[in-house]
N, CA, C and O atoms as CSV, one atom per row, in Angstrom:
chain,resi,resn,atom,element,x,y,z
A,1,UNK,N,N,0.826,-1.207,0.000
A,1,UNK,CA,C,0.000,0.000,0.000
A,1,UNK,C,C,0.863,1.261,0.000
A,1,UNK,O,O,0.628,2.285,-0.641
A,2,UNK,N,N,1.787,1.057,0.728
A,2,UNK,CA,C,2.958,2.444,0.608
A,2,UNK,C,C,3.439,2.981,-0.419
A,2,UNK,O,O,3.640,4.193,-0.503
A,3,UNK,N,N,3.797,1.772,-1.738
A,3,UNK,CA,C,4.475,2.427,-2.503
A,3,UNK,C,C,3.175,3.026,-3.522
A,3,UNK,O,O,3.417,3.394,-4.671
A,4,UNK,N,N,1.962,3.063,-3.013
A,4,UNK,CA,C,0.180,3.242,-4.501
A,4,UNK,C,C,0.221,4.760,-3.776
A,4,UNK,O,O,0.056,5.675,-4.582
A,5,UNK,N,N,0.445,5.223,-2.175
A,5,UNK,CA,C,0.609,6.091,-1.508
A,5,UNK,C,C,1.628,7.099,-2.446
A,5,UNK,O,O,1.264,7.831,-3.366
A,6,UNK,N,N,2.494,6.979,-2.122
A,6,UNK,CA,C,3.644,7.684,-2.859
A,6,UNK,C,C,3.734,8.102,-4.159
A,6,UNK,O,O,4.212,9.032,-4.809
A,7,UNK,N,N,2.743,6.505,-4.406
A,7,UNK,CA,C,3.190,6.796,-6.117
A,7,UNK,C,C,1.688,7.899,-6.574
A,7,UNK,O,O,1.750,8.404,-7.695
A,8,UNK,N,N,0.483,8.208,-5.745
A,8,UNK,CA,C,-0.379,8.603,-5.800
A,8,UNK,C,C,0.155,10.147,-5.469
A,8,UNK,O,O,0.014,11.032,-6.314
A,9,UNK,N,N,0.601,10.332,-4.546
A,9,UNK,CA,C,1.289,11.675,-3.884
A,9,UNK,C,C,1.937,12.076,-5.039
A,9,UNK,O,O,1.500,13.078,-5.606
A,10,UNK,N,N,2.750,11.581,-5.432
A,10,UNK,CA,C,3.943,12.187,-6.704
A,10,UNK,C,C,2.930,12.542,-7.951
A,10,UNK,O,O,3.122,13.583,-8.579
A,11,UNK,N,N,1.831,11.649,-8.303
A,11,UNK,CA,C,1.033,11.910,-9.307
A,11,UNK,C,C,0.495,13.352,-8.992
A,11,UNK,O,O,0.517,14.325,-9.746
A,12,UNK,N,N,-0.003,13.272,-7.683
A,12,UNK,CA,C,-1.125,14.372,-7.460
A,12,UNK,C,C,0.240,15.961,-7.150
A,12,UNK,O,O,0.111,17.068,-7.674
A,13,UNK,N,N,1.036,15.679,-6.493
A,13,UNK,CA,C,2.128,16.910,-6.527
A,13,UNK,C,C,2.600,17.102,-8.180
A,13,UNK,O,O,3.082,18.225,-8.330
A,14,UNK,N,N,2.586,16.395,-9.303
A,14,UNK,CA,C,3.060,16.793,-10.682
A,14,UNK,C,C,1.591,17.457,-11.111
A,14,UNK,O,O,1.602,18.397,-11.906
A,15,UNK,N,N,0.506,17.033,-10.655
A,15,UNK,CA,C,-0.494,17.687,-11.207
A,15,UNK,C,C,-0.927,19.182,-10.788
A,15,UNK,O,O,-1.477,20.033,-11.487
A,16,UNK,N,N,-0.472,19.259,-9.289
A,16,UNK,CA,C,-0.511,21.316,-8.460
A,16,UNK,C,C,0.513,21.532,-9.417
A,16,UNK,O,O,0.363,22.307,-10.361
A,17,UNK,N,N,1.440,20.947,-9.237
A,17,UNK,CA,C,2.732,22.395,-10.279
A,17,UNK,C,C,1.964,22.576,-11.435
A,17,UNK,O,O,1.560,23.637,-11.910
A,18,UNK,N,N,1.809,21.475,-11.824
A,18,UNK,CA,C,1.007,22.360,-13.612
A,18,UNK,C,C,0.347,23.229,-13.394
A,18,UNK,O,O,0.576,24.386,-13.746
A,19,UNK,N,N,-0.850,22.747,-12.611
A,19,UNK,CA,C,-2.092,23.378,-12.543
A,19,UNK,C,C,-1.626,24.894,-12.032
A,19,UNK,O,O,-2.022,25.910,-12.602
A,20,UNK,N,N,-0.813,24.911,-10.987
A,20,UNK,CA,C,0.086,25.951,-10.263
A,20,UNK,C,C,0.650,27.276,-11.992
A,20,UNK,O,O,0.385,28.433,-12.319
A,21,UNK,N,N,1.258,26.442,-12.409
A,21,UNK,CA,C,1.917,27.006,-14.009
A,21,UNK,C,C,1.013,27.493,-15.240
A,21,UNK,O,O,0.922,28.306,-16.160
A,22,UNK,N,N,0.448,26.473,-14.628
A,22,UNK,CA,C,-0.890,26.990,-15.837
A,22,UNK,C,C,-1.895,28.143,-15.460
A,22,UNK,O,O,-2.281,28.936,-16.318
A,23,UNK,N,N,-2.376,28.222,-13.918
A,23,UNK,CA,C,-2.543,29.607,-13.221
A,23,UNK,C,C,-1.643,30.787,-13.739
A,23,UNK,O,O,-2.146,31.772,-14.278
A,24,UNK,N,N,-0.223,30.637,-13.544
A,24,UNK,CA,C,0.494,31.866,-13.242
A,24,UNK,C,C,0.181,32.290,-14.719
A,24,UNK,O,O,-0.484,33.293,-14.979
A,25,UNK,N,N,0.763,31.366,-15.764
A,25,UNK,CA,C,0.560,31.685,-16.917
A,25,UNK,C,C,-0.134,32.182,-18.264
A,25,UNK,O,O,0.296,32.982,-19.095
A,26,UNK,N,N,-1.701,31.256,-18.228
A,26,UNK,CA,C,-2.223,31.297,-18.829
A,26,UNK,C,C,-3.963,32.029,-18.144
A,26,UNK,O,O,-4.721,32.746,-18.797
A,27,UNK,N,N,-4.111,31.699,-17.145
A,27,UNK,CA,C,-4.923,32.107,-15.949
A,27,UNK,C,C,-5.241,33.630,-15.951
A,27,UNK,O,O,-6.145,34.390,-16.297
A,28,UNK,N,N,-4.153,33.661,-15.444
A,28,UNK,CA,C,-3.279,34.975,-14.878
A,28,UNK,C,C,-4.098,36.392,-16.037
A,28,UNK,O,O,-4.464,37.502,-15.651
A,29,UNK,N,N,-4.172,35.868,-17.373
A,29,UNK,CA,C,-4.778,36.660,-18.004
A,29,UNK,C,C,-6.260,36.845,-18.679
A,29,UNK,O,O,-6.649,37.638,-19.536
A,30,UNK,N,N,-7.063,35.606,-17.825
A,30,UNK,CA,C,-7.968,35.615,-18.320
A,30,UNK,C,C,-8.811,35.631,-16.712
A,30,UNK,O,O,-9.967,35.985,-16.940
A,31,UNK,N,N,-8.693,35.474,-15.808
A,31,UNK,CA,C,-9.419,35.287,-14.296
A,31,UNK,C,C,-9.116,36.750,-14.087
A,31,UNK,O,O,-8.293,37.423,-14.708
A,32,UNK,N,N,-10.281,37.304,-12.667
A,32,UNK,CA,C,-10.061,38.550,-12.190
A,32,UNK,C,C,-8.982,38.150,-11.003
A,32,UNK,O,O,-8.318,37.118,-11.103
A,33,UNK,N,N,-8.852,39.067,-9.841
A,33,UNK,CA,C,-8.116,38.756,-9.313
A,33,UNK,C,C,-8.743,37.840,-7.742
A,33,UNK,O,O,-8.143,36.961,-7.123
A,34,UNK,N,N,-9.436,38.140,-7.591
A,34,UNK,CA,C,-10.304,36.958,-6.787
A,34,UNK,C,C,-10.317,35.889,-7.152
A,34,UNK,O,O,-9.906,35.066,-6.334
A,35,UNK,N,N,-10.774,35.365,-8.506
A,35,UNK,CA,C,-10.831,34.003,-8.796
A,35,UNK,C,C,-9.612,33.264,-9.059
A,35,UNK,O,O,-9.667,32.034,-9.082
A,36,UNK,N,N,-8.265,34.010,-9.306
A,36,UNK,CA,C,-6.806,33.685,-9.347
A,36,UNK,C,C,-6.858,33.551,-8.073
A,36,UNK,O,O,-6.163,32.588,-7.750
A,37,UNK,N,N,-7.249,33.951,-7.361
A,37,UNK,CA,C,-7.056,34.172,-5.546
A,37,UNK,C,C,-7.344,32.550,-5.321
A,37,UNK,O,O,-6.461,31.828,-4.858
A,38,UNK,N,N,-8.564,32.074,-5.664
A,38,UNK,CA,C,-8.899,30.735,-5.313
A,38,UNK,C,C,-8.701,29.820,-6.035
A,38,UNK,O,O,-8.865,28.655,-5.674
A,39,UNK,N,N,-8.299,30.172,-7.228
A,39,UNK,CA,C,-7.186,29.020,-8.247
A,39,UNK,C,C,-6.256,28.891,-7.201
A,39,UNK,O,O,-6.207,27.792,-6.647
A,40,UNK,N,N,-5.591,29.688,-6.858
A,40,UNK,CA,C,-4.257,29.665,-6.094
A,40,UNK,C,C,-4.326,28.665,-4.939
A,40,UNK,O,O,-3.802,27.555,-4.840
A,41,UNK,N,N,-5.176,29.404,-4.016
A,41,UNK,CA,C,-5.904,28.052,-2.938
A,41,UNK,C,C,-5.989,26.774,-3.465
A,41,UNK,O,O,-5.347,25.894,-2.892
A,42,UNK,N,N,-6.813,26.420,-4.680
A,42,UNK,CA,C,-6.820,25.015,-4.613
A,42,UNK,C,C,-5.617,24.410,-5.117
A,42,UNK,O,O,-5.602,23.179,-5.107
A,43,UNK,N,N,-4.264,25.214,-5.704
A,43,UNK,CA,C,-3.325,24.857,-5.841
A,43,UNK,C,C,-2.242,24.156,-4.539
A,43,UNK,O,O,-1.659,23.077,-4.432
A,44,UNK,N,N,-2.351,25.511,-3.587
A,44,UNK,CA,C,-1.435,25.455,-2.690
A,44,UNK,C,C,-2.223,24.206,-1.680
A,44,UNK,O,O,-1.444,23.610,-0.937
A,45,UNK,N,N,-3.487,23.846,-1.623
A,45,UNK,CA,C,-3.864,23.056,-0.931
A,45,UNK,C,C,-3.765,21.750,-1.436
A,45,UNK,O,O,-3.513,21.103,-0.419
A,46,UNK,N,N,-3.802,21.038,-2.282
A,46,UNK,CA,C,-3.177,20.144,-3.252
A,46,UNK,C,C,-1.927,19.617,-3.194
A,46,UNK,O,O,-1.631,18.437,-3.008
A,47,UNK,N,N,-0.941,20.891,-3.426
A,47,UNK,CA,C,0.267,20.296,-3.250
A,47,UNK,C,C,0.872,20.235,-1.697
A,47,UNK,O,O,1.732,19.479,-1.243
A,48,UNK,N,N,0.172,21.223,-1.091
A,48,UNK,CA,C,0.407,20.695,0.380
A,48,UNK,C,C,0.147,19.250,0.995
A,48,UNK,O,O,0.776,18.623,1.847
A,49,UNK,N,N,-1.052,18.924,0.235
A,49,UNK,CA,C,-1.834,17.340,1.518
A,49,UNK,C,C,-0.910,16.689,0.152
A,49,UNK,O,O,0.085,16.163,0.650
A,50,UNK,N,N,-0.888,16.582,-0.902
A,50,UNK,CA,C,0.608,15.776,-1.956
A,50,UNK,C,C,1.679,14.818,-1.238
A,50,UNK,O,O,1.954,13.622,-1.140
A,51,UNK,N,N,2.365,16.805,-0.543
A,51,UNK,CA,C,3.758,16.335,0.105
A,51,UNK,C,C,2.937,15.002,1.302
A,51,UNK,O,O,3.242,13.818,1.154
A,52,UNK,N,N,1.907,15.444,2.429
A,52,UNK,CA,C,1.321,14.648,3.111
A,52,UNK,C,C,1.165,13.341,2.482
A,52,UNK,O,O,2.113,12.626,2.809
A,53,UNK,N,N,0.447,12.821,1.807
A,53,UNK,CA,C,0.711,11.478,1.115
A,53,UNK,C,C,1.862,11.091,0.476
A,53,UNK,O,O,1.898,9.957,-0.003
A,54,UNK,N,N,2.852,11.852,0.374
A,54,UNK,CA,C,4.635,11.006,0.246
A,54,UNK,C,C,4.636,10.676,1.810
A,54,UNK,O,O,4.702,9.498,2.163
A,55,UNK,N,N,4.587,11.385,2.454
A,55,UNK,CA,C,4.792,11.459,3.559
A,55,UNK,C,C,4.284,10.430,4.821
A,55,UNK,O,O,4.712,9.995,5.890
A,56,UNK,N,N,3.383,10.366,4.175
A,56,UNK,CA,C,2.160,8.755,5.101
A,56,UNK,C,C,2.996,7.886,4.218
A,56,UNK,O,O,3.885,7.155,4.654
A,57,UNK,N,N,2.651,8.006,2.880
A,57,UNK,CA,C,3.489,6.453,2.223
A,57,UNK,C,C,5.019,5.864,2.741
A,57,UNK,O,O,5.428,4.710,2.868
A,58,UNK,N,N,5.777,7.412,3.019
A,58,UNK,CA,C,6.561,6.905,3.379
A,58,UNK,C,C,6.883,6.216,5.492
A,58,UNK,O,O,7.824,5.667,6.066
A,59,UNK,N,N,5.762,6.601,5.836
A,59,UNK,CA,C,5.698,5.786,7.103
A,59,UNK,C,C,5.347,4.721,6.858
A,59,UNK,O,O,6.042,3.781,7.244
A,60,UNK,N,N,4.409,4.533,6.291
A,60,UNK,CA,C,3.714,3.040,6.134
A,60,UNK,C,C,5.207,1.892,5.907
A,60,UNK,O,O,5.448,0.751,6.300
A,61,UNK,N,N,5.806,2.690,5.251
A,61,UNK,CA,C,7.084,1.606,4.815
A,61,UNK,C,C,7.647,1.296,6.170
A,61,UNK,O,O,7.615,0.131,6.567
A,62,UNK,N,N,8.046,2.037,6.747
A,62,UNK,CA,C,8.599,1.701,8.303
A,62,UNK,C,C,7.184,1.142,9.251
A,62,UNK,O,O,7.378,0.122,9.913
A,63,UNK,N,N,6.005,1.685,9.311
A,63,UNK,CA,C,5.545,1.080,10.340
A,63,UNK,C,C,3.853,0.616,9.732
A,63,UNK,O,O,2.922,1.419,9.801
A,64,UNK,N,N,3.749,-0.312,9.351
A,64,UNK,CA,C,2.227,-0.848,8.275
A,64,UNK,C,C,1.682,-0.637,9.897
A,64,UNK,O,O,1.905,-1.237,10.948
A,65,UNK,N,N,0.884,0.489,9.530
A,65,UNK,CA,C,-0.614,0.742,10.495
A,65,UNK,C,C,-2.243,1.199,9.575
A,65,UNK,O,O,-2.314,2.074,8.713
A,66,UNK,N,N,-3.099,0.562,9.936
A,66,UNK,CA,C,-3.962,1.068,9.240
A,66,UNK,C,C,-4.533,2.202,8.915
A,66,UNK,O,O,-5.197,2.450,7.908
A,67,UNK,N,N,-4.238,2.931,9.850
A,67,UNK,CA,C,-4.474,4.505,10.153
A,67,UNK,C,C,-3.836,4.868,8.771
A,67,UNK,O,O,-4.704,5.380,8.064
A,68,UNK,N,N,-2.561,4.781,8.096
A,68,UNK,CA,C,-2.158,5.440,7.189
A,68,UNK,C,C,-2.729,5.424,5.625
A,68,UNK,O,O,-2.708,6.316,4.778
A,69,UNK,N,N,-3.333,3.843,5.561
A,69,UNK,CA,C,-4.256,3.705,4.700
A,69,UNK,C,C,-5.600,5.090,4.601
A,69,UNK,O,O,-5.934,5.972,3.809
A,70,UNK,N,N,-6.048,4.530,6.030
A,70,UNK,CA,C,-7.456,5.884,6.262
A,70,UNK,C,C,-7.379,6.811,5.856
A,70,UNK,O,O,-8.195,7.272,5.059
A,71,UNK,N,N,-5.648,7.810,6.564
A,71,UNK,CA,C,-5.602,8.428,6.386
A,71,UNK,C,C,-5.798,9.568,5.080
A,71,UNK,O,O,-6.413,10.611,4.858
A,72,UNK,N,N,-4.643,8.431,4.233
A,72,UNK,CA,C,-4.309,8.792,2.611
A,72,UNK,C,C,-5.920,8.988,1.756
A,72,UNK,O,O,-6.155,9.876,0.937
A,73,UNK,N,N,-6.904,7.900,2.208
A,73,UNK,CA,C,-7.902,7.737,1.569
A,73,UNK,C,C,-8.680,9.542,1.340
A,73,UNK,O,O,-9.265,10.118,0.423
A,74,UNK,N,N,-8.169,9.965,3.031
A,74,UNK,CA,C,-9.155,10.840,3.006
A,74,UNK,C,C,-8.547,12.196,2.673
A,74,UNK,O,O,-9.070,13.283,2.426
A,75,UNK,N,N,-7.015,11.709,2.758
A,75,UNK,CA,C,-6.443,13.377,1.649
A,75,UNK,C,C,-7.176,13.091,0.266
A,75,UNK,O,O,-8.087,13.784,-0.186
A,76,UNK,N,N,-6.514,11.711,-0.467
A,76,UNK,CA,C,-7.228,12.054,-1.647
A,76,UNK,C,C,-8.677,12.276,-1.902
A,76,UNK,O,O,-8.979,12.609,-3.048
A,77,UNK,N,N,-9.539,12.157,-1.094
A,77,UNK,CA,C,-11.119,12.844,-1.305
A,77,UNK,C,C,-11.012,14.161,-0.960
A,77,UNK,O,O,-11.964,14.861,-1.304
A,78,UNK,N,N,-9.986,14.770,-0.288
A,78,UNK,CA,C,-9.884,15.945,0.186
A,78,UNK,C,C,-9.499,16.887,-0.728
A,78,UNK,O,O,-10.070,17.956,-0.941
A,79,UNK,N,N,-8.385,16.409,-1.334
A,79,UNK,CA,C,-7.710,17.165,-3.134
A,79,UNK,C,C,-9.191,16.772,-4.056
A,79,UNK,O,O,-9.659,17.621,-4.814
A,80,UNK,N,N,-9.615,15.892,-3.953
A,80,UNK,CA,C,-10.851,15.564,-4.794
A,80,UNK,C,C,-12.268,16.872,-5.110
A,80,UNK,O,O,-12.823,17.403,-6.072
A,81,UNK,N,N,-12.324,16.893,-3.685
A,81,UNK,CA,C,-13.252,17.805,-3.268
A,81,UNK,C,C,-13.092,19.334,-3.190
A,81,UNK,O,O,-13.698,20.308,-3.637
A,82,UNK,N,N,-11.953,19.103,-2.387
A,82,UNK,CA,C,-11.394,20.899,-2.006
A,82,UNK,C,C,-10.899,21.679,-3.492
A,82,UNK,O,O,-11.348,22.566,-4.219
A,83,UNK,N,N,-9.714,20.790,-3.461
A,83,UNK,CA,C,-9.420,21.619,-4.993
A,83,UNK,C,C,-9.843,21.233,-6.149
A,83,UNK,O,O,-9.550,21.819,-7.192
A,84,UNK,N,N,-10.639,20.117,-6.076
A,84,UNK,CA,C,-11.234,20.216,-7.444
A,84,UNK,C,C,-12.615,20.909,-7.594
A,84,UNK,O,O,-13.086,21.300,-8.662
A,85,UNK,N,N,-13.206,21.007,-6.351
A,85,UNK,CA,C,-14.390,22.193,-6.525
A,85,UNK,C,C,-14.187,23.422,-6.906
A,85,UNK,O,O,-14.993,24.022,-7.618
A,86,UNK,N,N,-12.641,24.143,-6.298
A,86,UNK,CA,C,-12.087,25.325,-6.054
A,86,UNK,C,C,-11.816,25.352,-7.703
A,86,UNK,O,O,-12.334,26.233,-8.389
A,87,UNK,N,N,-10.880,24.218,-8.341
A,87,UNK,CA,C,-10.537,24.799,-9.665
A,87,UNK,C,C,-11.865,24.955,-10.450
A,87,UNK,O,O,-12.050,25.907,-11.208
A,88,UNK,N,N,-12.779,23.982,-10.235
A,88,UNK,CA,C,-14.018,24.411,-11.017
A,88,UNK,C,C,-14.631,25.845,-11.036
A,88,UNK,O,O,-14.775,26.637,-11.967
A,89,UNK,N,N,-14.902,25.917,-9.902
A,89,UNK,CA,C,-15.689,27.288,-9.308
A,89,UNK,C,C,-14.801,28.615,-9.907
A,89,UNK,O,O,-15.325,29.679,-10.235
A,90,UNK,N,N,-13.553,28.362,-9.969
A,90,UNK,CA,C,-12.446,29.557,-9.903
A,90,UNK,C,C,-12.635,29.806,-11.632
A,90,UNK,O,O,-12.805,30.925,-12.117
A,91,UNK,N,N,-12.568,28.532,-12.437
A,91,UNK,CA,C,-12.651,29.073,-13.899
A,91,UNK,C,C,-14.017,29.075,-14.421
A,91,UNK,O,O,-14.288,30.072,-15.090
A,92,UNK,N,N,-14.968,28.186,-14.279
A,92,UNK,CA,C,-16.248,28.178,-14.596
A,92,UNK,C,C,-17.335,29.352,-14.255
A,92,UNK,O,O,-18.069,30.113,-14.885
A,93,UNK,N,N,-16.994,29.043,-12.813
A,93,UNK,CA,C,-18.069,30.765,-12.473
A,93,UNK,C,C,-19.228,29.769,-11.677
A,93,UNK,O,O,-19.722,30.518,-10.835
A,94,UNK,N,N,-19.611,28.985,-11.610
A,94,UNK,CA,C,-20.356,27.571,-10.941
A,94,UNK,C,C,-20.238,27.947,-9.384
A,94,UNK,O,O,-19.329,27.493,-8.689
A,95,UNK,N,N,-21.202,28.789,-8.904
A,95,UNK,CA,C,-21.058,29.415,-7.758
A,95,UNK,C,C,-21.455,28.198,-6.512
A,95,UNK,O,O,-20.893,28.311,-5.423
A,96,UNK,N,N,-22.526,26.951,-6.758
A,96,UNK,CA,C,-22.989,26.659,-5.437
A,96,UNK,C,C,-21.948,25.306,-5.817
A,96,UNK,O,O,-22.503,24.213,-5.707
A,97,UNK,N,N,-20.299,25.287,-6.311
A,97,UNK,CA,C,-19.071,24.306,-5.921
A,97,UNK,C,C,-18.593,24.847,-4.503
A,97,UNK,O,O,-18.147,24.126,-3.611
A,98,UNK,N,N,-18.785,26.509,-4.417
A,98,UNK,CA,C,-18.807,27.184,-3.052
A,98,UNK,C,C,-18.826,25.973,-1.653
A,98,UNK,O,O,-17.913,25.621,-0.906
A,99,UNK,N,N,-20.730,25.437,-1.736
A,99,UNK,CA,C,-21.169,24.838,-0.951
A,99,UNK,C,C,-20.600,23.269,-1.210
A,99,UNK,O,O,-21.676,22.674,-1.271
A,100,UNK,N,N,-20.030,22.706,-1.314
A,100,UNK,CA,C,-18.890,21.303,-1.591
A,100,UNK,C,C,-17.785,21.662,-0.975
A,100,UNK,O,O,-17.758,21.070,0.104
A,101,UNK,N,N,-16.794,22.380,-1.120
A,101,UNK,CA,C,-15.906,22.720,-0.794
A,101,UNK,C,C,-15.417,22.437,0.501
A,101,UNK,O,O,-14.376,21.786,0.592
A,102,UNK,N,N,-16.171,22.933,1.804
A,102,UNK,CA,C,-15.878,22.474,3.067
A,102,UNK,C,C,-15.899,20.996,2.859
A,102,UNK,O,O,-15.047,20.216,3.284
A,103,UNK,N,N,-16.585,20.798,2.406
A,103,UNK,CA,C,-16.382,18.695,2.821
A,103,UNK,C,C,-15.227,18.098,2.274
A,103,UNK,O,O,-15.072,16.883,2.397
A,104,UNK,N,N,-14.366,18.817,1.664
A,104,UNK,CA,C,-12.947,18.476,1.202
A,104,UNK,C,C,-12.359,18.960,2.282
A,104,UNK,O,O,-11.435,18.261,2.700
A,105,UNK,N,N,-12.589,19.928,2.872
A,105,UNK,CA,C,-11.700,20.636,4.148
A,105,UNK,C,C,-12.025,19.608,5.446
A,105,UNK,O,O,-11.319,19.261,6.393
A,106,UNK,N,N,-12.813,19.420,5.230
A,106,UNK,CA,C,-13.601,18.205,6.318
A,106,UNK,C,C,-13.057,16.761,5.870
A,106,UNK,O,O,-12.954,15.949,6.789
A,107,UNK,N,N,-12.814,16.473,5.011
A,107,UNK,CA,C,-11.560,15.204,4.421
A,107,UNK,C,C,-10.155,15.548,5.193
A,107,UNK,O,O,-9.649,14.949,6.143
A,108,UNK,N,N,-9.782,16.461,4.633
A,108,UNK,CA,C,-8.618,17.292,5.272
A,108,UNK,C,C,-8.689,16.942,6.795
A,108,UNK,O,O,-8.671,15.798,7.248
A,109,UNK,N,N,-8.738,17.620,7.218
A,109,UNK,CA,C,-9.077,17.383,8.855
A,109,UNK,C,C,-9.151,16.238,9.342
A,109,UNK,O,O,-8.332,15.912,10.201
A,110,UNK,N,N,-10.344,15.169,8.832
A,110,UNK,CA,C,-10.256,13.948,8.923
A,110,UNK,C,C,-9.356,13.196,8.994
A,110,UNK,O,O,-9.432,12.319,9.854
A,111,UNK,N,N,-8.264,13.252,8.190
A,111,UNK,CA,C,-6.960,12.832,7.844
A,111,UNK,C,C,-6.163,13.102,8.700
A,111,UNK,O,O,-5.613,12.106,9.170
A,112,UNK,N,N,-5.801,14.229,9.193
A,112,UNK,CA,C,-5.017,14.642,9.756
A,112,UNK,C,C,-5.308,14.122,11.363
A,112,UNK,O,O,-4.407,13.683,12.077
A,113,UNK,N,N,-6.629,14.244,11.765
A,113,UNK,CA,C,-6.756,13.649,13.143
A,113,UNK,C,C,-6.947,12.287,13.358
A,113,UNK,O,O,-6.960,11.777,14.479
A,114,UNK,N,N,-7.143,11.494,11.975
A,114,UNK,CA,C,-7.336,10.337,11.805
A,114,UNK,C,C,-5.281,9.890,12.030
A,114,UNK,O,O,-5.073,8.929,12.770
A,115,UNK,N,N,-4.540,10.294,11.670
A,115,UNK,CA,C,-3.203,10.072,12.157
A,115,UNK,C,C,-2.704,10.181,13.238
A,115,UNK,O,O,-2.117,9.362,13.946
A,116,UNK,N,N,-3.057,11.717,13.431
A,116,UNK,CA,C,-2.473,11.987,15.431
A,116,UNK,C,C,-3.187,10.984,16.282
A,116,UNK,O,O,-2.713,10.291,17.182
A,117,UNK,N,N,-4.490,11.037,15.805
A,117,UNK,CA,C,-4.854,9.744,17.366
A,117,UNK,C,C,-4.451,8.254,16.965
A,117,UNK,O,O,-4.619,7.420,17.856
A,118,UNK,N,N,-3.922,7.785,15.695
A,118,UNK,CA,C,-2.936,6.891,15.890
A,118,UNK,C,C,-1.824,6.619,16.350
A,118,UNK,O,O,-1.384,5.495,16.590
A,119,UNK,N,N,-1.232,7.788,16.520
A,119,UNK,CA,C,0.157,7.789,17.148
A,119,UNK,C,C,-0.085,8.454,18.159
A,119,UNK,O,O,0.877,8.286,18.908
A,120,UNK,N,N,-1.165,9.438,18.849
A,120,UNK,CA,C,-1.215,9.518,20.133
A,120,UNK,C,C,-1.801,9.174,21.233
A,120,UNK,O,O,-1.598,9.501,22.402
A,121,UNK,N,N,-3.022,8.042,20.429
A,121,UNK,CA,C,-3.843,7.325,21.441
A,121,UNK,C,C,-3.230,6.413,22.325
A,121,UNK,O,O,-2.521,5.578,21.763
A,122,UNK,N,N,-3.300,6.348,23.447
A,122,UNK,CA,C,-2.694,4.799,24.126
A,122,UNK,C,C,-2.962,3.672,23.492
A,122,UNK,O,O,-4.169,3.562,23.276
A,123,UNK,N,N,-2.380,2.869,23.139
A,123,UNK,CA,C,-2.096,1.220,22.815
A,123,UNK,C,C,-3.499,1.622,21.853
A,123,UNK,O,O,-4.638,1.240,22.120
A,124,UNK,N,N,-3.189,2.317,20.905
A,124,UNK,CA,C,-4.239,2.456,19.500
A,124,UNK,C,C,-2.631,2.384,18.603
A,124,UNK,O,O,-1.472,2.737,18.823
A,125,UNK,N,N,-3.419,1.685,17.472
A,125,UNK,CA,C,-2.541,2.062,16.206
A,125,UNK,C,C,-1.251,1.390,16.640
A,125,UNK,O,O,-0.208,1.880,16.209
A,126,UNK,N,N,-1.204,0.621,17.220
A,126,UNK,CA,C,0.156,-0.750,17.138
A,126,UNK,C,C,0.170,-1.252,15.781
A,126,UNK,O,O,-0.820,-1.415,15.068
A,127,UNK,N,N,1.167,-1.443,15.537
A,127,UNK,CA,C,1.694,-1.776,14.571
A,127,UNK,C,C,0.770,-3.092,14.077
A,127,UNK,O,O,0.437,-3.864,14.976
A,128,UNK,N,N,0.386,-3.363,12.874
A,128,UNK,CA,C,-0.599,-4.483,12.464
A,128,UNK,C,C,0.313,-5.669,12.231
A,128,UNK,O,O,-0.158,-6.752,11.883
């Protein structure tokens, strides 16, 4: 499962830089500056939870817990949701992707506390 992690992370981090490049570039002259504002967001949020799934994949290699599976599941619904509502909304104009959006942030989150209380719960998340 570690290396579908990683190899999923690296996919989804080559896809923010474009998308990132293709903003600065081509974007840049056709969006106002608000909607570049939230292109940008769903960029930088993307390649942020990215690095996060190299990052789980690469624990899983040292310590197979299930938590990291969960975890990953729910960044990628989180890039799914968050920034792919955000890039919609940002070039389309598709105002109620608005109302979707948190539930990618709510993936997000998920993820993230779905890890700490594996590694900070008592005798949770032992090694499988």
């Amino acid at each position: 499962m570690s290396n579908i992690i990683i190899g999923l992370g690296a996919v989804s981090a080559f896809i923010a830089v474009s998308a990132g490049a293709f903003g600065a570039h081509a974007l840049k002259q056709v969006l106002d500056a608000g909607m570049l504002s939230v292109y940008h967001t769903a960029v930088d949020y993307q390649f942020f939870h990215s690095i996060g799934l190299i990052a789980i994949g690469t624990l899983d290699k040292v310590s197979h817990r299930h938590c990291h599976a969960i975890a990953a599941w729910a960044i990628l619904a989180g890039i799914f949701i968050f920034s792919g509502s955000l890039y919609i909304l940002s070039t389309s104009g598709i105002k109620w992707l608005g109302m979707v959006t948190p539930l990618g942030g709510l993936s997000f989150l998920a993820a993230w506390l779905v890890l700490a209380w594996c590694y900070l719960a008592d005798g949770r998340g032992k090694e499988d």
